[in-house]
MIDOSE-1310 file (N, C-alpha, C; in nm, 2 decimals, decimal comma, always signed):
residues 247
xxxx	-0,19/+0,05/-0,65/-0,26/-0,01/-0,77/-0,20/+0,06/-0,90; -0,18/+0,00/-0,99/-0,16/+0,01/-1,14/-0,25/-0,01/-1,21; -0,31/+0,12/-1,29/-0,41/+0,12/-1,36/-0,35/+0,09/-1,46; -0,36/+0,04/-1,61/-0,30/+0,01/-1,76/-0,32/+0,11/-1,83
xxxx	-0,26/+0,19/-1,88/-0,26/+0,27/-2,05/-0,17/+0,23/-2,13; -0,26/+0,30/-2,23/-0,14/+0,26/-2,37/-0,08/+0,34/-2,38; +0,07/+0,33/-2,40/+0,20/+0,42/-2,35/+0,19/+0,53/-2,50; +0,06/+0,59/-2,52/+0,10/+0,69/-2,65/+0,16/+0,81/-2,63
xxxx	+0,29/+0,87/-2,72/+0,35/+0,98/-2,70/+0,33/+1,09/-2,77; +0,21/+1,12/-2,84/+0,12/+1,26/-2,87/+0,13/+1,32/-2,77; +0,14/+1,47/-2,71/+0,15/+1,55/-2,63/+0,13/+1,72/-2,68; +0,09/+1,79/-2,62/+0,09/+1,94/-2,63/+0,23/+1,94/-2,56
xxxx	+0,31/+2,08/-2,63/+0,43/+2,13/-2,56/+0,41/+2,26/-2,53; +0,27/+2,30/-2,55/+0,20/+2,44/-2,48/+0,29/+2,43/-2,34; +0,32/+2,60/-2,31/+0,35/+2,60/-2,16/+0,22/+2,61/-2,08; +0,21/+2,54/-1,95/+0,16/+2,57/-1,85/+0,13/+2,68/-1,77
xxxx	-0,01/+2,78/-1,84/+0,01/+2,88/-1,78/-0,13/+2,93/-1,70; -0,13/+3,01/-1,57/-0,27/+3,04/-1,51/-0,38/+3,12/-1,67; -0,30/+3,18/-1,78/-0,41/+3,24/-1,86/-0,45/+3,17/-1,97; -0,39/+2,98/-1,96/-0,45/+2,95/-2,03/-0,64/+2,94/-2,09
xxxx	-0,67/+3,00/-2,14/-0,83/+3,03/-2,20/-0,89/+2,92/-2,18; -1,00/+2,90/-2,11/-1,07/+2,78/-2,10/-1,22/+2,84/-1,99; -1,31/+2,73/-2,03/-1,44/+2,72/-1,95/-1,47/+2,60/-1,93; -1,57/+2,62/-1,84/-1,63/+2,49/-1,77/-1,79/+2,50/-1,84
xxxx	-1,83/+2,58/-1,88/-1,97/+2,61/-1,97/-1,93/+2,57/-2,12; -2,06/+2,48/-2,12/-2,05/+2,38/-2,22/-2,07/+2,51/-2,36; -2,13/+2,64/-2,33/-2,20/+2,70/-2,43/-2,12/+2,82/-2,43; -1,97/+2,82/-2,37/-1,88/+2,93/-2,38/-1,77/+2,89/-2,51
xxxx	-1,77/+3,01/-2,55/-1,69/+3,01/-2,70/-1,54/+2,92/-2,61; -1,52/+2,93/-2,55/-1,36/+2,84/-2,47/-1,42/+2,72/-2,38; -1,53/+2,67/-2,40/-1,61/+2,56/-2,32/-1,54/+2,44/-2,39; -1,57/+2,33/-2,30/-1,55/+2,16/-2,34/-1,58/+2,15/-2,48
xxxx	-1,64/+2,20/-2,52/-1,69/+2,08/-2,67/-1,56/+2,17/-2,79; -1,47/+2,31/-2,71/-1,43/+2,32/-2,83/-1,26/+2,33/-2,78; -1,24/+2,20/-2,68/-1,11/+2,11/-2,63/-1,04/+2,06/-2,69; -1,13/+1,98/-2,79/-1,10/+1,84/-2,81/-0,98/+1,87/-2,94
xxxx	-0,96/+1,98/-2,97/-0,82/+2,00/-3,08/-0,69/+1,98/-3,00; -0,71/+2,04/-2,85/-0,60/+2,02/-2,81/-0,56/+1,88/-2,69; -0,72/+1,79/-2,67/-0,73/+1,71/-2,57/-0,76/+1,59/-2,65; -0,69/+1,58/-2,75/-0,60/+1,46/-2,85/-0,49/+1,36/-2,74
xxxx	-0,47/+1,25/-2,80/-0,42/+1,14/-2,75/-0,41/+1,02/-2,72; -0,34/+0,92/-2,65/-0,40/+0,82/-2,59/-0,39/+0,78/-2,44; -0,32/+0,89/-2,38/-0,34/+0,86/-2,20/-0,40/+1,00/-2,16; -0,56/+1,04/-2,18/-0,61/+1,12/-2,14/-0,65/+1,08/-2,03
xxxx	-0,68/+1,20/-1,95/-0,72/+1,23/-1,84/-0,83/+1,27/-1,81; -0,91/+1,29/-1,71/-0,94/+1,18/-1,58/-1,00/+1,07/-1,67; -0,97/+0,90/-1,54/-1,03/+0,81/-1,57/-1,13/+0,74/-1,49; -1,17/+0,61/-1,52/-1,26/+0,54/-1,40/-1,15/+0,48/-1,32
xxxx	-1,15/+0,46/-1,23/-1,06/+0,39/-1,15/-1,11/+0,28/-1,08; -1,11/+0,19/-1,07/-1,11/+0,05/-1,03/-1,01/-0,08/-0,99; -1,08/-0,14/-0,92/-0,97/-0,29/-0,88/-1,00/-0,33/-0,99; -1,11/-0,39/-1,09/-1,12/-0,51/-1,14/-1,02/-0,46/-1,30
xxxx	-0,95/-0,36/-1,33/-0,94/-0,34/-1,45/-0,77/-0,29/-1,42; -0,70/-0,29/-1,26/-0,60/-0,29/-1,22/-0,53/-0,39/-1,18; -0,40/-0,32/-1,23/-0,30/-0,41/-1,15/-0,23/-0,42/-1,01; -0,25/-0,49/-0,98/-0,19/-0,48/-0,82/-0,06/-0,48/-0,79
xxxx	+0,02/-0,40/-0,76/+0,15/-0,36/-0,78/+0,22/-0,33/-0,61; +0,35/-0,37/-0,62/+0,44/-0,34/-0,46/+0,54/-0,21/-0,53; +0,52/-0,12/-0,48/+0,60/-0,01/-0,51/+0,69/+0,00/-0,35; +0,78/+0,11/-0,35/+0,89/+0,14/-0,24/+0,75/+0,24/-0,17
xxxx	+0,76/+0,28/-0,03/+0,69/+0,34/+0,02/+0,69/+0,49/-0,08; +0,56/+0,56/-0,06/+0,54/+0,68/-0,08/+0,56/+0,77/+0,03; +0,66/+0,88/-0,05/+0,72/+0,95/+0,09/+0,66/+1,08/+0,08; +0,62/+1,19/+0,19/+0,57/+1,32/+0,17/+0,66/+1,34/+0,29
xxxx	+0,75/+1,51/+0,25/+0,80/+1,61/+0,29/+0,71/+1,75/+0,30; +0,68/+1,78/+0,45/+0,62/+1,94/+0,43/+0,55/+1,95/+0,43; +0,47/+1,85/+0,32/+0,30/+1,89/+0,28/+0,22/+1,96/+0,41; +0,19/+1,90/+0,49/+0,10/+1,94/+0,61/+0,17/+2,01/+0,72
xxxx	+0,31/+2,09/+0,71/+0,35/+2,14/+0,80/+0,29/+2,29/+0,87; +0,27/+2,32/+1,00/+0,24/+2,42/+0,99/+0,34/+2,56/+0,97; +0,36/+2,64/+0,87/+0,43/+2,72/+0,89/+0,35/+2,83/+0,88; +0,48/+2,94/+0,96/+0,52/+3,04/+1,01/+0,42/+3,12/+0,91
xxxx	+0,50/+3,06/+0,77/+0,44/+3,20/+0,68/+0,30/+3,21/+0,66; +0,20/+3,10/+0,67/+0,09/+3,07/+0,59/+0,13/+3,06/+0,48; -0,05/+3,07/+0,45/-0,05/+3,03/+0,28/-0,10/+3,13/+0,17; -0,11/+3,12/+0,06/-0,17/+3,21/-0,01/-0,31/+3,12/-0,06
xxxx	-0,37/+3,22/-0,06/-0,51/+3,10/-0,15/-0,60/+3,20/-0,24; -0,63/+3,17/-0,39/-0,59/+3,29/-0,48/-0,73/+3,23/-0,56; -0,80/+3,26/-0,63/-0,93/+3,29/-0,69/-0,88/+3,22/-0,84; -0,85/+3,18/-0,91/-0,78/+3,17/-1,07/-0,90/+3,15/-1,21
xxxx	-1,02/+3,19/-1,11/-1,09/+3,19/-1,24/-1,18/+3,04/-1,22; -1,14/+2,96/-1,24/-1,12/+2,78/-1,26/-1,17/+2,73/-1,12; -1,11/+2,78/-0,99/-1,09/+2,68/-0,87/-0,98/+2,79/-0,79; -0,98/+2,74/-0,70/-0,96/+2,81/-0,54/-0,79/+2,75/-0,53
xxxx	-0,71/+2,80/-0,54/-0,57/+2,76/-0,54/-0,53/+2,80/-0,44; -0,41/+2,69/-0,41/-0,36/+2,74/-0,22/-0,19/+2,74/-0,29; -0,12/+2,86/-0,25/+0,03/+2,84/-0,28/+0,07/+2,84/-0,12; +0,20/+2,79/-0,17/+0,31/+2,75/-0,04/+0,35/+2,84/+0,01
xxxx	+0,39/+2,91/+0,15/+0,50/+2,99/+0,14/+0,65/+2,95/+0,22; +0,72/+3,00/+0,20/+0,86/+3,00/+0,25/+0,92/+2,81/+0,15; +0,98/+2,73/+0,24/+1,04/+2,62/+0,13/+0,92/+2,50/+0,11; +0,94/+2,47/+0,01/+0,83/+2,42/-0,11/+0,82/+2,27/-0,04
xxxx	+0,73/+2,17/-0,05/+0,76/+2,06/-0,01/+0,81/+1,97/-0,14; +0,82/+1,83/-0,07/+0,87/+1,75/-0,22/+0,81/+1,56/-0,17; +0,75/+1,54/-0,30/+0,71/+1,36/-0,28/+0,81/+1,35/-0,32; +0,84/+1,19/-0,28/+0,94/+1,09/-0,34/+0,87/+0,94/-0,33
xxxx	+0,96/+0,87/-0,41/+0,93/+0,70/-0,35/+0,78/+0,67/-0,43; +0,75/+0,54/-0,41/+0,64/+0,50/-0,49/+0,67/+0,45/-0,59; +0,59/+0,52/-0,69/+0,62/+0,47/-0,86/+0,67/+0,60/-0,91; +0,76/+0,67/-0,86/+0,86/+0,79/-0,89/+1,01/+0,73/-0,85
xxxx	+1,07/+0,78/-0,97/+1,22/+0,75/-1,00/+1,31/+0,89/-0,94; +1,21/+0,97/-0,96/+1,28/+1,09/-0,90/+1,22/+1,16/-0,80; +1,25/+1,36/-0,77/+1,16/+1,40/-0,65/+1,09/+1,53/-0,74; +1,01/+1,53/-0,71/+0,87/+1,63/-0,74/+0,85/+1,68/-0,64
xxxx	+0,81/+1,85/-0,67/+0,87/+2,00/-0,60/+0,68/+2,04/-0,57; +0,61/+2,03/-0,48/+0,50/+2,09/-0,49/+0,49/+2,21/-0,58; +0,38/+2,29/-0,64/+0,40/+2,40/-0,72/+0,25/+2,47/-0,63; +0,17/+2,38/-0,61/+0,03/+2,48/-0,54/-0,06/+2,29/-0,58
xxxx	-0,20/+2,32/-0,53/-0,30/+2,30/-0,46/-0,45/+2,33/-0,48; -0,50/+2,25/-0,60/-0,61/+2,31/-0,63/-0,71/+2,23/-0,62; -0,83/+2,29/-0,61/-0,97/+2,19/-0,57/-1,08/+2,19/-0,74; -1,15/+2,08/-0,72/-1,26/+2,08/-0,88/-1,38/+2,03/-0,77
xxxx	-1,48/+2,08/-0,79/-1,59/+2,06/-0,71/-1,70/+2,05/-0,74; -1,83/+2,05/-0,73/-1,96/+2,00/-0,79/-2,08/+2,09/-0,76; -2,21/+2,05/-0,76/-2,29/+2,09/-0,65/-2,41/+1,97/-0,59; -2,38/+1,87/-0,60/-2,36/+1,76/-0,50/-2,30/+1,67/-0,44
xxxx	-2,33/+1,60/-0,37/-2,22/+1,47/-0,33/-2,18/+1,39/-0,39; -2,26/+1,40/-0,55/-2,15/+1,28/-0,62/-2,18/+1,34/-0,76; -2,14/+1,46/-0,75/-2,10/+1,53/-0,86/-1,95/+1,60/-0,83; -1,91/+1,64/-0,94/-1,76/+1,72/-0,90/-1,64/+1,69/-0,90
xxxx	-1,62/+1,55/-0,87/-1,44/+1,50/-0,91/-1,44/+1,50/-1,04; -1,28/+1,49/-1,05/-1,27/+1,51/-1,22/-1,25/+1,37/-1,26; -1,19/+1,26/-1,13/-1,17/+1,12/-1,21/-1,32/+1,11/-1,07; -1,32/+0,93/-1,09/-1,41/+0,87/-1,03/-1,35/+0,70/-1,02
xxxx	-1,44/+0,69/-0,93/-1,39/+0,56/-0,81/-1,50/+0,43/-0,87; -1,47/+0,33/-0,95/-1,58/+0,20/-0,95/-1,71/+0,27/-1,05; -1,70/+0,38/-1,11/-1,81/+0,47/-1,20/-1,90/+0,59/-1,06; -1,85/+0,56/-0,97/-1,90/+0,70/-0,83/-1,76/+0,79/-0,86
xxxx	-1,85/+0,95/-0,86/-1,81/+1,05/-0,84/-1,84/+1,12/-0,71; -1,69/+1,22/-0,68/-1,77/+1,24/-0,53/-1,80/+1,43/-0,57; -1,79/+1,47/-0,44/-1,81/+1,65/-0,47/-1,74/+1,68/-0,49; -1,61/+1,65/-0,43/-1,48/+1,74/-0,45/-1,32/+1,67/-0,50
xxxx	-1,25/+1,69/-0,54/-1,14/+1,64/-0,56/-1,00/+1,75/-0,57; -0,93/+1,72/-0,49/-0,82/+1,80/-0,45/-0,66/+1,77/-0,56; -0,64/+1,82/-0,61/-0,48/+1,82/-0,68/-0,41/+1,83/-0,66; -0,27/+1,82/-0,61/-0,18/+1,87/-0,54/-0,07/+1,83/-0,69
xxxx	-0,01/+1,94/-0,73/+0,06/+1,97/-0,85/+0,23/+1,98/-0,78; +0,30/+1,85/-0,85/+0,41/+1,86/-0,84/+0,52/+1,86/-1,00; +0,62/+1,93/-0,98/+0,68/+1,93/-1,12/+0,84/+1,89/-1,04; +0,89/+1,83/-1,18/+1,01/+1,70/-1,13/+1,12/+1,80/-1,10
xxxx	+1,20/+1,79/-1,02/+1,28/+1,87/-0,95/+1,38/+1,94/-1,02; +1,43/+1,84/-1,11/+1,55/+1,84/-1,21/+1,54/+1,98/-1,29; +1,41/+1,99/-1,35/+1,33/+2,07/-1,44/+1,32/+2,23/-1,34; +1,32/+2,25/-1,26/+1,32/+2,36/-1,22/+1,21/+2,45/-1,20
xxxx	+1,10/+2,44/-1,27/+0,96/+2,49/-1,25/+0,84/+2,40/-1,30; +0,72/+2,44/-1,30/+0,64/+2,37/-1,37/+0,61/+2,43/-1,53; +0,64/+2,54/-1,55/+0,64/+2,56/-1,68/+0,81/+2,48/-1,77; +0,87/+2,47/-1,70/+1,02/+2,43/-1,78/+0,95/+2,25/-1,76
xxxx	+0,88/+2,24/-1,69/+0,82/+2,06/-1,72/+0,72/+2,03/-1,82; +0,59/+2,12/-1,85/+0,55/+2,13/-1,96/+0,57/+2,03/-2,03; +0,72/+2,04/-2,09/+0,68/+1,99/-2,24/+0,76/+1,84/-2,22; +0,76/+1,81/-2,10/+0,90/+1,69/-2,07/+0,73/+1,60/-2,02
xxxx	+0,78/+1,42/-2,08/+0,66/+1,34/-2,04/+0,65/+1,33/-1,95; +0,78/+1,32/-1,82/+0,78/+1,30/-1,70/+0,78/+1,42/-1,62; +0,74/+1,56/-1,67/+0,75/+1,66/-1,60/+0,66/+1,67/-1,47; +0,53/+1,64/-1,46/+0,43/+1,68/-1,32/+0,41/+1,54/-1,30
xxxx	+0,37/+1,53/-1,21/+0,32/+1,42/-1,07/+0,22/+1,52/-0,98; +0,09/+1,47/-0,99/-0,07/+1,53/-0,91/-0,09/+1,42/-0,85; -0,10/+1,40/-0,71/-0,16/+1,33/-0,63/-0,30/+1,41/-0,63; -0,41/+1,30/-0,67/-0,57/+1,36/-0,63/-0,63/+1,24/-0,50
xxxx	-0,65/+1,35/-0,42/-0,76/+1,32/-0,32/-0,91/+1,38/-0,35; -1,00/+1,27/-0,30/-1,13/+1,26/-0,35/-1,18/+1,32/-0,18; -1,29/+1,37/-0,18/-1,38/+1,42/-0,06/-1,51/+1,38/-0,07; -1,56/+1,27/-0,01/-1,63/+1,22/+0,05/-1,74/+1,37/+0,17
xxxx	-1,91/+1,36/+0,12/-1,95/+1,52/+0,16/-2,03/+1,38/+0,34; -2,02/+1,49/+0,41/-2,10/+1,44/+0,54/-2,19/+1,53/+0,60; -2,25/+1,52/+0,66/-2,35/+1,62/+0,77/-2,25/+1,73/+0,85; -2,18/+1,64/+0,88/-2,09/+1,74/+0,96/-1,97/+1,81/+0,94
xxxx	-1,97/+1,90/+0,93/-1,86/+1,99/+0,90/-1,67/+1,92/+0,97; -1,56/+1,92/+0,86/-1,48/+1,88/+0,93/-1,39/+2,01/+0,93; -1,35/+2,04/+1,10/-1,28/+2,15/+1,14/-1,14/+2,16/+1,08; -1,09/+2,05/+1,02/-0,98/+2,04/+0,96/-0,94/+2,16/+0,89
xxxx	-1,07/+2,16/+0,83/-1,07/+2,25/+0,69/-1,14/+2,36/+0,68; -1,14/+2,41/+0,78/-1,17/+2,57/+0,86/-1,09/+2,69/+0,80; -0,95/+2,63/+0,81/-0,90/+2,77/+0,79/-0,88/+2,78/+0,65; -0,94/+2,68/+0,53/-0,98/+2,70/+0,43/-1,14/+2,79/+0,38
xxxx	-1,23/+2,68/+0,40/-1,32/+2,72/+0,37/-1,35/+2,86/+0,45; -1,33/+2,91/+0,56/-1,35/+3,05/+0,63/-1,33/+3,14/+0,50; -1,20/+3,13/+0,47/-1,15/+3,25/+0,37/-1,20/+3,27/+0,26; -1,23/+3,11/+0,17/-1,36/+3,13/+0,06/-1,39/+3,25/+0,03
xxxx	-1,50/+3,36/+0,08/-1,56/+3,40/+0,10/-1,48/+3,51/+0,04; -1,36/+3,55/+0,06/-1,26/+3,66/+0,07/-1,24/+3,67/-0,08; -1,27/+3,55/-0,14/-1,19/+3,52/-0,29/-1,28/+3,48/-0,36; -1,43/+3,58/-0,38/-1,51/+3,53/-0,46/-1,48/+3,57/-0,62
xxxx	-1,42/+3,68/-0,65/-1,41/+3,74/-0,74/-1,28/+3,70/-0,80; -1,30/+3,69/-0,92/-1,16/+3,63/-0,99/-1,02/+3,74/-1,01; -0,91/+3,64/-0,95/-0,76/+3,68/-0,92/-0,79/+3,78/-0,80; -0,88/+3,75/-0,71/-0,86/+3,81/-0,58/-0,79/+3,69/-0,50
xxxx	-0,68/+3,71/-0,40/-0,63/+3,63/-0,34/-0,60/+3,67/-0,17; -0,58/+3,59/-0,10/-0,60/+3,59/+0,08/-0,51/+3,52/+0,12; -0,42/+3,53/+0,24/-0,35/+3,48/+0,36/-0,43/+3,36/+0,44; -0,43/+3,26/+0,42/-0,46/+3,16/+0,52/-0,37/+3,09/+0,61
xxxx	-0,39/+3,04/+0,69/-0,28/+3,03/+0,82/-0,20/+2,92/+0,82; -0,15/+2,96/+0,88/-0,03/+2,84/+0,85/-0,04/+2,67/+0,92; -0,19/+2,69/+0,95/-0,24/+2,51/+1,00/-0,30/+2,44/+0,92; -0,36/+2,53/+0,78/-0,48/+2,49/+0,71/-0,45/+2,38/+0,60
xxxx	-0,34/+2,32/+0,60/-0,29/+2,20/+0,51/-0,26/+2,07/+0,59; -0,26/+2,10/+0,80/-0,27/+1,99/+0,82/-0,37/+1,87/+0,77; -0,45/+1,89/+0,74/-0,52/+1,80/+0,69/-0,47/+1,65/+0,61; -0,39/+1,73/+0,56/-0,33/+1,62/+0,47/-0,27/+1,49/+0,51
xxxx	-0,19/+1,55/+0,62/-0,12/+1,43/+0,71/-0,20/+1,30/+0,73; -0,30/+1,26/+0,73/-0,36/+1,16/+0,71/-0,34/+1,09/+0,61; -0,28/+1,13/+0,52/-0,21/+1,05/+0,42/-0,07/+1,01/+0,44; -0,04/+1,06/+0,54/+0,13/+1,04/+0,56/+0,17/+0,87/+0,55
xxxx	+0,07/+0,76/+0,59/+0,10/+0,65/+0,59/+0,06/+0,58/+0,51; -0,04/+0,64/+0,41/-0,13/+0,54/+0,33/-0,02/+0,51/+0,20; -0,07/+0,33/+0,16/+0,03/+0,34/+0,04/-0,09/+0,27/-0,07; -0,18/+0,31/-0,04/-0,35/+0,26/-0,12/-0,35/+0,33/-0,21
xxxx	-0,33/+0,36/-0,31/-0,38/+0,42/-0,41/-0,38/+0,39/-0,55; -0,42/+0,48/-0,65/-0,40/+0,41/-0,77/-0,27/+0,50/-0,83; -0,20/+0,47/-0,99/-0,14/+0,54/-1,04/-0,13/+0,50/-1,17; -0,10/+0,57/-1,30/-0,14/+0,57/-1,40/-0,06/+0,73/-1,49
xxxx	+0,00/+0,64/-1,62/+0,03/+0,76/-1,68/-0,09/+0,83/-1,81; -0,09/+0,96/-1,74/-0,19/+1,08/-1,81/-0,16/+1,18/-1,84; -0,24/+1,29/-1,83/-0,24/+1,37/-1,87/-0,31/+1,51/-1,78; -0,28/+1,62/-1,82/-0,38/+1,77/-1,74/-0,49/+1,73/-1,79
xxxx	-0,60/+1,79/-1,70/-0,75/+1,79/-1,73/-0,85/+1,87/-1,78; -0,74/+1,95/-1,81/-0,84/+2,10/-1,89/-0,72/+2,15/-2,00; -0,75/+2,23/-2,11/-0,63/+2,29/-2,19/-0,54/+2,34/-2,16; -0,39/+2,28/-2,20/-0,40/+2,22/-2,32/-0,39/+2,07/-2,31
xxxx	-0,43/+1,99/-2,20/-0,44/+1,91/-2,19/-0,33/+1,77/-2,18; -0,19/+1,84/-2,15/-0,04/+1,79/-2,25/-0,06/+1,63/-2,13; +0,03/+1,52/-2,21/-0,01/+1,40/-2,14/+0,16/+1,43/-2,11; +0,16/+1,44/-1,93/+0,31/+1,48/-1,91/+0,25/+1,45/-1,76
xxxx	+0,15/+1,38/-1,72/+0,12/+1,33/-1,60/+0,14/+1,23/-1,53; +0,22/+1,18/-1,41/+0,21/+1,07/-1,38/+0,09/+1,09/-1,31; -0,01/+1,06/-1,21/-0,16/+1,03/-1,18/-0,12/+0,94/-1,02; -0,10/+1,02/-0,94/-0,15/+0,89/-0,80/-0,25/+0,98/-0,71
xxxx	-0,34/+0,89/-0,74/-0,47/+0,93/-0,71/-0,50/+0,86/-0,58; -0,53/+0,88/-0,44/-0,52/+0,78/-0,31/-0,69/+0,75/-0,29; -0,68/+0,63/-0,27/-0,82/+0,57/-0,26/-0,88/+0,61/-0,19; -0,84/+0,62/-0,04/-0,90/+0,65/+0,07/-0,96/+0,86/+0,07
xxxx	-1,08/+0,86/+0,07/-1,14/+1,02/+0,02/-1,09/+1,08/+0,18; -1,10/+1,21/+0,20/-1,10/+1,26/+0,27/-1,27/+1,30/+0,31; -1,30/+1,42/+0,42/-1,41/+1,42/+0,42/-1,38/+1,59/+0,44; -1,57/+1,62/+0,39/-1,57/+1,76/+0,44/-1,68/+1,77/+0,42
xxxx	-1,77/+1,85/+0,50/-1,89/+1,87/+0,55/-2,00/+1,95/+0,43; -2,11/+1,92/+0,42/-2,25/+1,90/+0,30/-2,22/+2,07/+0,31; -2,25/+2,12/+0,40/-2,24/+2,28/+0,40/-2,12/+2,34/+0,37; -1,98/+2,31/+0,44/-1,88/+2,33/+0,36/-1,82/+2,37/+0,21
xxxx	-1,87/+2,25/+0,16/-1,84/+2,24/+0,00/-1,97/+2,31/-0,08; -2,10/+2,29/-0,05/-2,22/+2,30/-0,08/-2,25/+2,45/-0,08; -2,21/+2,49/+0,03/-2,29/+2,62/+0,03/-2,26/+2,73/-0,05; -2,33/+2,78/-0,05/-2,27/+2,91/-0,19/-2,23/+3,01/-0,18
xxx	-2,16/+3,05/+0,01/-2,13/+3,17/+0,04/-2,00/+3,11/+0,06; -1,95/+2,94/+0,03/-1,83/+2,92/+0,03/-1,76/+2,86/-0,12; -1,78/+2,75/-0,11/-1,71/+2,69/-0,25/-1,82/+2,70/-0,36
């Protein structure tokens, strides 16, 4: 799917950094209401996503390398203040194909979450939001890191998956949520195993999604996103995401 924006080229060339200053409290001196100097433009980010306001589009298949492989090394998964980040270790993966001209380098893996089932994503599906929404941060290969993409329009590509909350815990995501626990404290970080991203493979075939040019979702907000957001939610269990000894 092809969502429509108006192609505006206003952008922050701020680098992309973990200390960028920001809150999620509306009444913190670095809170939302005092964004909007830098969250200027016209392909902001997150949006509604919908069939009736898309385009229905035939792209080349979407390809994933790695993402869900189990390796040797594990993972890192690190506290940042914001949300629970997972880094890669040993070789990085890479998407291709779709509505990408080029190949985009995973960089890490981060979750936005709520405290219900239809609170917490950062975009939303038909005007429903769900609890959780997952990011997976890629920056264009050419460019060499995610800060050297920064300030380039075409620099990142985020596939978001949405999480759908259920009764029952999904084991999938065990050797995530377990460690939680380990990383409550901010920039404390933990080894998770090297299975805990199969999950994702259930996306290995899907070519359902939406895509749309945007922008980051928190400051400095730079519109250097392409946006493929996959329809289909994943799932993870009411206690899982909910409980407060984990996410």
């Amino acid at each position: 799917m092809l969502v429509p924006q108006s192609s505006g080229t206003e952008y922050s060339d701020k680098v992309i950094m973990n200390a960028t200053r920001y809150s999620y409290d509306m009444k913190a001196p670095v809170g939302p209401p005092m964004w909007r100097d830098d969250c200027l433009g016209q392909r902001q980010s997150p949006i509604n996503l919908d069939d009736v306001d898309s385009i229905s589009t035939v792209f080349p298949p979407l390809e994933w390398y790695g993402h869900w492989d189990n390796r040797e090394e594990g993972f890192m998964m690190r506290n940042t203040w914001h949300s629970a980040e997972v880094e890669y270790m040993g070789e990085m993966p890479f998407i291709k194909g779709g509505p990408l001209t080029a190949e985009y380098i995973l960089a890490q893996v981060h979750f936005h979450w709520g405290t219900s089932g239809n609170s917490g994503s950062e975009h939303s599906l038909d005007t429903h939001f769900f609890g959780m929404e997952a990011h997976l941060v890629h920056y264009k290969a050419e460019y060499g890191s995610v800060s050297a993409a920064a300030g380039r329009l075409d620099g990142l590509v985020v596939v978001g998956i949405f999480f759908r909350s259920s009764r029952g815990n999904n084991p999938e995501l065990n050797g995530i949520v377990s460690k939680l626990e380990e990383i409550i404290e901010g920039n404390n970080s933990t080894r998770i195993n090297g299975d805990a991203m199969e999950w994702l493979e259930g996306y290995s075939d899907m070519q359902n999604y939406y895509t749309y040019l945007g922008s980051l979702t928190t400051p400095p907000c730079s519109e250097i996103v392409t946006w493929i957001v996959m329809k289909e939610p994943a799932i993870i269990g009411e206690r899982q995401v909910f409980n407060e000894s984990s996410l």
